[in-house]
C-alpha positions as CSV (number, residue, x, y, z in Angstrom):
1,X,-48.9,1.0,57.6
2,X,-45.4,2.6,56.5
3,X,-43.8,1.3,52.7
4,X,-40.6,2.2,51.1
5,X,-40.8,3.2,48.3
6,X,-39.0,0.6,45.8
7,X,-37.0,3.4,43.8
8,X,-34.5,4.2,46.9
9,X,-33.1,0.6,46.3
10,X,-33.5,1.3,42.6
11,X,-30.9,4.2,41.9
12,X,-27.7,2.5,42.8
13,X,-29.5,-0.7,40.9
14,X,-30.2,1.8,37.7
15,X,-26.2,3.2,38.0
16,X,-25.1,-0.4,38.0
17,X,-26.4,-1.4,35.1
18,X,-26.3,1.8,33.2
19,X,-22.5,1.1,33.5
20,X,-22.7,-2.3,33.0
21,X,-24.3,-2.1,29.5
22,X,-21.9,0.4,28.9
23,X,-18.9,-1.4,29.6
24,X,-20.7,-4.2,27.5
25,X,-21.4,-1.9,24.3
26,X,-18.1,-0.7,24.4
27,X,-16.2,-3.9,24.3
28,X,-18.5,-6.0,22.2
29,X,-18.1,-3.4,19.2
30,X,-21.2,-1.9,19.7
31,X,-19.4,2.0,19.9
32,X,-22.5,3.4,18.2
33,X,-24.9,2.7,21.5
34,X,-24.1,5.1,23.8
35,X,-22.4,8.7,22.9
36,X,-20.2,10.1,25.9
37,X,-22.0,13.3,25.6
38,X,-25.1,12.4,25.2
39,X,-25.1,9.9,28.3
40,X,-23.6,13.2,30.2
41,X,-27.0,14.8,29.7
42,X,-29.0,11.7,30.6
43,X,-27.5,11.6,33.5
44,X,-27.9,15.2,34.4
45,X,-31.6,14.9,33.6
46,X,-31.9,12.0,35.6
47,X,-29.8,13.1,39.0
48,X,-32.1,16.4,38.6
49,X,-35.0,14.2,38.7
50,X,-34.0,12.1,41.4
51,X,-33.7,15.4,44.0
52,X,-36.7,17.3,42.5
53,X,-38.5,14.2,43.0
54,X,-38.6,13.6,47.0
55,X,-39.4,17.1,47.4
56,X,-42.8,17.5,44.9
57,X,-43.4,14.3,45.7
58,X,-43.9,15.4,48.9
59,X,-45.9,18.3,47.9
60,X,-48.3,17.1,45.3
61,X,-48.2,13.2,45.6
62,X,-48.4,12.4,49.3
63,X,-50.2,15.6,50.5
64,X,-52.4,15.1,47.6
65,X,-52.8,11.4,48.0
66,X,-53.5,12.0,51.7
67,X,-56.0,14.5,51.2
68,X,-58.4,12.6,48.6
69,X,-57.7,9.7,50.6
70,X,-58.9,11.2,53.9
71,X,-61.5,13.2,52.0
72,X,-63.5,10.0,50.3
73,X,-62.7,7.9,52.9
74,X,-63.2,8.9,56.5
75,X,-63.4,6.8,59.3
76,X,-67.1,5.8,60.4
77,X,-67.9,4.3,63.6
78,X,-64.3,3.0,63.9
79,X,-64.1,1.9,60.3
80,X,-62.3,3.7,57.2
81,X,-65.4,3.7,54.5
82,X,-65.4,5.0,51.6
83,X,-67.7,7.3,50.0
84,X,-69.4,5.2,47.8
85,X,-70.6,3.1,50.8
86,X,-68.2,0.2,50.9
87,X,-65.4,-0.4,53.8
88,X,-62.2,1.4,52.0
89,X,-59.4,-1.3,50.9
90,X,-56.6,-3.2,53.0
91,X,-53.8,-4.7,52.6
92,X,-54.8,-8.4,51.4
93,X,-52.5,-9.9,48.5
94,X,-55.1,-9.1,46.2
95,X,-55.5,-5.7,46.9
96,X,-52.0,-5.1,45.9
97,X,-52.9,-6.7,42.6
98,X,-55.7,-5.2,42.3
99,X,-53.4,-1.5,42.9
100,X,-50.9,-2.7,40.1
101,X,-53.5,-3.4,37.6
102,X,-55.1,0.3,38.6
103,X,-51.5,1.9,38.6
104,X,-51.0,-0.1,34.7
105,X,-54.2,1.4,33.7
106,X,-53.5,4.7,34.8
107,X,-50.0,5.0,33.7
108,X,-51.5,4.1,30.3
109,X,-53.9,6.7,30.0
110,X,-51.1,9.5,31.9
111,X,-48.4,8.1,29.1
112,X,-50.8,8.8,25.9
113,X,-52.0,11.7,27.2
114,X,-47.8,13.2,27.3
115,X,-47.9,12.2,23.5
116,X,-51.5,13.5,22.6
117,X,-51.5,16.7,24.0
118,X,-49.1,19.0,23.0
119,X,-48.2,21.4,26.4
120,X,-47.8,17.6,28.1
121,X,-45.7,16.7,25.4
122,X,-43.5,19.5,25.9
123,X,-43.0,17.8,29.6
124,X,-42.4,14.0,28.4
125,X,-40.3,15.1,25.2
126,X,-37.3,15.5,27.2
127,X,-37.5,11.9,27.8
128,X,-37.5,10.9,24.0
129,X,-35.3,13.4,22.8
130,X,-32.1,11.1,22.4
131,X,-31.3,9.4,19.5
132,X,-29.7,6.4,21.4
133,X,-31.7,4.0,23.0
134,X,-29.6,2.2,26.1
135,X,-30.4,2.6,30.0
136,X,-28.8,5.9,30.4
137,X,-31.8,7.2,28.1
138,X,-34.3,5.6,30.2
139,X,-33.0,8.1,33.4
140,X,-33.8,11.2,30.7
141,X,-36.7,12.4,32.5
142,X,-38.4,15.6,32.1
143,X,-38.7,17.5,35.5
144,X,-42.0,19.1,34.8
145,X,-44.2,16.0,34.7
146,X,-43.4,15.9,38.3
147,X,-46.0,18.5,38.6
148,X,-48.7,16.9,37.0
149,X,-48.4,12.8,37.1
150,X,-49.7,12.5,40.5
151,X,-53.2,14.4,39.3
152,X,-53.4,11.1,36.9
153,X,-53.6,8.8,40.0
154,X,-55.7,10.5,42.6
155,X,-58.5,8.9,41.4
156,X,-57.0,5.6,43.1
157,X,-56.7,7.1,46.7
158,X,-60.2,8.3,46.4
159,X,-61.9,4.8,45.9
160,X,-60.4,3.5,48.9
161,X,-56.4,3.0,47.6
162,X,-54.2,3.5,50.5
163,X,-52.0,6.0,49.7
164,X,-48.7,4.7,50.4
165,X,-49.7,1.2,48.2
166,X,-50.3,3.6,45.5
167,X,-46.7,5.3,45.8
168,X,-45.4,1.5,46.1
169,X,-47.0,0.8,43.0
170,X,-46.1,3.5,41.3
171,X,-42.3,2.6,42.7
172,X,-42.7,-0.8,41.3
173,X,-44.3,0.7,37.5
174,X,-40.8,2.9,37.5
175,X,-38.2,0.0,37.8
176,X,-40.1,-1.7,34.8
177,X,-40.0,0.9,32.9
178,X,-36.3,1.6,33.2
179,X,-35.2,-2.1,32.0
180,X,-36.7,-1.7,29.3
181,X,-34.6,0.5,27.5
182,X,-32.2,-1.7,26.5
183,X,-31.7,-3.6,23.0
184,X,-29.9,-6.6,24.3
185,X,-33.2,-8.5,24.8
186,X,-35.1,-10.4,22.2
187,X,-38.2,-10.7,21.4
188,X,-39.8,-13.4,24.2
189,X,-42.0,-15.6,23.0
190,X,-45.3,-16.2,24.9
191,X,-44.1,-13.1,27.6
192,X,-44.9,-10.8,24.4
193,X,-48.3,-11.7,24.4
194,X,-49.1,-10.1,28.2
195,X,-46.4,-7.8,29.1
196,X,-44.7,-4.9,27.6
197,X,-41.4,-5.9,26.5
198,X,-38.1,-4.5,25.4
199,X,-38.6,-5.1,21.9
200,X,-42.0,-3.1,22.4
201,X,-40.6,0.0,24.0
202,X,-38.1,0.2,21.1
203,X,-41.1,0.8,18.9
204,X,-42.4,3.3,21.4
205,X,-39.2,5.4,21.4
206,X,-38.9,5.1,17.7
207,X,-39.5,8.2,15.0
208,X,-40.3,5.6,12.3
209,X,-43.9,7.3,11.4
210,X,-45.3,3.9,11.6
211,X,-44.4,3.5,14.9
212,X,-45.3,7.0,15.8
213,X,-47.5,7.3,19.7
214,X,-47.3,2.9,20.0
215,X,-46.9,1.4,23.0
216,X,-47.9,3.4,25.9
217,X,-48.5,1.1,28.3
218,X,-46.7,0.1,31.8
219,X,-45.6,-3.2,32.3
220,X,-49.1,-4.7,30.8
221,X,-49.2,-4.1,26.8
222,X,-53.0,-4.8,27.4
223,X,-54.5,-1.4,27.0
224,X,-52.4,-0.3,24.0
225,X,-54.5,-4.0,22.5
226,X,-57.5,-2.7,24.0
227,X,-57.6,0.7,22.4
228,X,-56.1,0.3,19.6
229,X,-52.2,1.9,20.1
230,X,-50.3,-1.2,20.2
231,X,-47.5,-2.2,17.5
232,X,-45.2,-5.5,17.2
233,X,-41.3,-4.6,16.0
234,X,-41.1,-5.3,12.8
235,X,-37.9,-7.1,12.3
236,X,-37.4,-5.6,8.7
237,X,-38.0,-2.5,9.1
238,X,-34.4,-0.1,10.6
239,X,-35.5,1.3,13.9
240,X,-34.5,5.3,14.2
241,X,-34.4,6.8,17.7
242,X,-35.6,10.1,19.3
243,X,-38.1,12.8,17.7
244,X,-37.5,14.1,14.3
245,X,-37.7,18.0,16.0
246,X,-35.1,17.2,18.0
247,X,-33.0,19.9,20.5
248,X,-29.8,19.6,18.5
249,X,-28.5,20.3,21.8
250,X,-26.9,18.6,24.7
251,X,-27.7,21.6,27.0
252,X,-30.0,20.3,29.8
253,X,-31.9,23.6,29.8
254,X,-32.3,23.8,25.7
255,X,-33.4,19.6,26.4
256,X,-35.9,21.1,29.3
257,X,-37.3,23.9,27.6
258,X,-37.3,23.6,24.0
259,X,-40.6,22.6,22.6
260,X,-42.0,25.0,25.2
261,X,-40.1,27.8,22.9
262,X,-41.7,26.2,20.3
263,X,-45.3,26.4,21.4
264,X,-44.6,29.4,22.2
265,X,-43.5,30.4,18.7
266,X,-46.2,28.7,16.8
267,X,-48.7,30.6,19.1
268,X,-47.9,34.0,17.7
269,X,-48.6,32.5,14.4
270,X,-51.9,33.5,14.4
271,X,-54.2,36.1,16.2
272,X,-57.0,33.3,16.6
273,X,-57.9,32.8,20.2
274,X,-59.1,29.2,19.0
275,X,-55.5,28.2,17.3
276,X,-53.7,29.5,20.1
277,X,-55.5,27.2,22.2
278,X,-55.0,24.4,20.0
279,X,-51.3,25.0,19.6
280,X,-51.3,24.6,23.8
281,X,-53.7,21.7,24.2
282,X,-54.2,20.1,20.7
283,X,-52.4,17.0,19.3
284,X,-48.4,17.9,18.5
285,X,-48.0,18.7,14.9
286,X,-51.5,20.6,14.9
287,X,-51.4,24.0,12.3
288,X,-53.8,26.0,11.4
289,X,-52.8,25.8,8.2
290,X,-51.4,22.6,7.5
291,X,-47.6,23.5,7.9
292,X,-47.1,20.6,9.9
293,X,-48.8,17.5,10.3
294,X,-49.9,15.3,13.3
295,X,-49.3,11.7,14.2
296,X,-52.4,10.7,12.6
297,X,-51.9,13.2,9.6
298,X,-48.3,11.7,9.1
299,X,-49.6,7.9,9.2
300,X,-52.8,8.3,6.7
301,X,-50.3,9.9,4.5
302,X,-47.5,7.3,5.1
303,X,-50.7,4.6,4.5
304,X,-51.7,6.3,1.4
305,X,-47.9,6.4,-0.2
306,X,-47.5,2.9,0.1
307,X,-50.7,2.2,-1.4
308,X,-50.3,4.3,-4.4
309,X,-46.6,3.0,-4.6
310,X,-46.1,-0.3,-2.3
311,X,-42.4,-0.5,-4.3
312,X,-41.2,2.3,-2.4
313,X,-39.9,2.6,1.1
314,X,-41.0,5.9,2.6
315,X,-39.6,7.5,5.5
316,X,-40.8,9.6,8.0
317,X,-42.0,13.2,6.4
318,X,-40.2,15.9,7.4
């Protein structure tokens, strides 16, 4: 059964309202939401995306997908089975829920791992790298994790997934994403309590260091509550967009390539085999000797300044 794939109606839907909230900021005094250059990179980042994309996709999501799927689930006796000895999945309603829930689940665990592993994060950071946080921002994608997402969801296609559900529900996980980066909407009562909201996403793209790696999840907030990485917007506390090592730059290749520079950097730092790795693979922020902190270093610090002096507002460390 041939899908199309929901994001070839999304562009002109994403360009549309990209320039509709920017009309909107600009004439409702809100000048300070989107900066003309800034946007201008966004936009490069994102049309980049959108013709890389078709053709990798190609290559390492449907050729993938195909494979696994064909792979673990041949066709017995006239009937599609998969490995594990049940009849592989169809296309019932509930299937297709069933597919969502997986795709929410896996872009969960795919999205942490971007901000827990440092040569990932390298990838996603292109995506968090502005300090404005508007629609344009949400087309700021990095054009490496093309090469790498689709190994996240192959687990899906081998237990009997179709593959082309799979790439409609990965479709349908991508237009979510994109409205969310917008701070026009409010916090929404009772529709905060299941799904991941606009108000959420704000904390997920903030640099506040108690906001720091919040929020990872897809349209479903969920599995942030279920392992422990979820965080309401505090209303009282100033919001501040983007990554404190930020590019500086609104060169697409500095955006691309910048905190692969800096691995690269911090790996001559020491002749250890073991740190080297580390500064690849471990958590971003990782030293070997303390020069710079992680996530988790920067929030037990934060936690123990406030205790020792709860009068103070501390920002994030530097």
């Amino acid at each position: 059964m041939d899908f199309t794939n929901p994001l070839v109606y999304g562009v002109p839907v994403f360009i549309a309202f990209i320039l509709f909230e920017l009309t909107y900021s600009k004439t409702h005094g809100d000048d300070h939401l989107y900066h003309w250059k800034d946007l201008a990179a966004s936009g490069f980042m994102g049309v980049g995306s959108a013709l890389l994309g078709p053709l990798f996709k190609v290559i390492f999501a449907i050729v993938l997908f195909e494979s696994v799927y064909e792979l673990c689930n041949p066709i017995v006796d006239g009937v599609r089975r998969n490995f594990l000895g049940y009849e592989s999945f169809g296309y019932a309603w509930y299937i297709w829920i069933l597919c969502q829930l997986a795709d929410d689940f896996t872009y969960y665990w795919f999205h942490r791992a971007n901000h827990e592993i440092r040569v990932l994060w390298a990838a996603h950071i292109v995506h968090h790298s502005s300090d404005n946080y508007n629609l344009g921002t949400a087309v700021r994608n990095g054009w490496f994790t093309i090469l790498y997402k689709p190994l996240f969801y192959m687990w899906m296609t081998a237990i009997g997934f179709p593959p082309e559900m799979v790439v409609v529900c990965l479709g349908i996980e991508a237009l979510w994403q994109f409205q969310l980066h917008s701070v026009y909407v409010p916090k929404m009562g009772f529709i905060e309590k299941i799904f991941n909201t606009h108000t959420m996403h704000q904390v997920h793209h903030a640099q506040n260091v108690e906001y720091l790696d919040k929020n990872h999840g897809g349209f479903l907030n969920i599995f942030d509550k279920m392992f422990g990485t979820w965080k309401e917007l505090d209303d009282d506390v100033d919001v501040k967009y983007g990554v404190i090592h930020s590019p500086d730059s609104y060169n697409p290749v500095v955006i691309l390539t910048h905190e692969f520079k800096d691995i690269w950097n911090d790996i001559k730092k020491s002749k250890k085999l073991s740190h080297k790795l580390m500064y690849i693979f471990g958590p971003p922020g990782w030293s070997h000797d303390g020069s710079t902190l992680t996530v988790k270093q920067q929030q037990k610090l934060h936690q123990d300044q406030k205790q020792q002096h709860p009068e103070l507002v501390y920002s994030r460390p530097n």
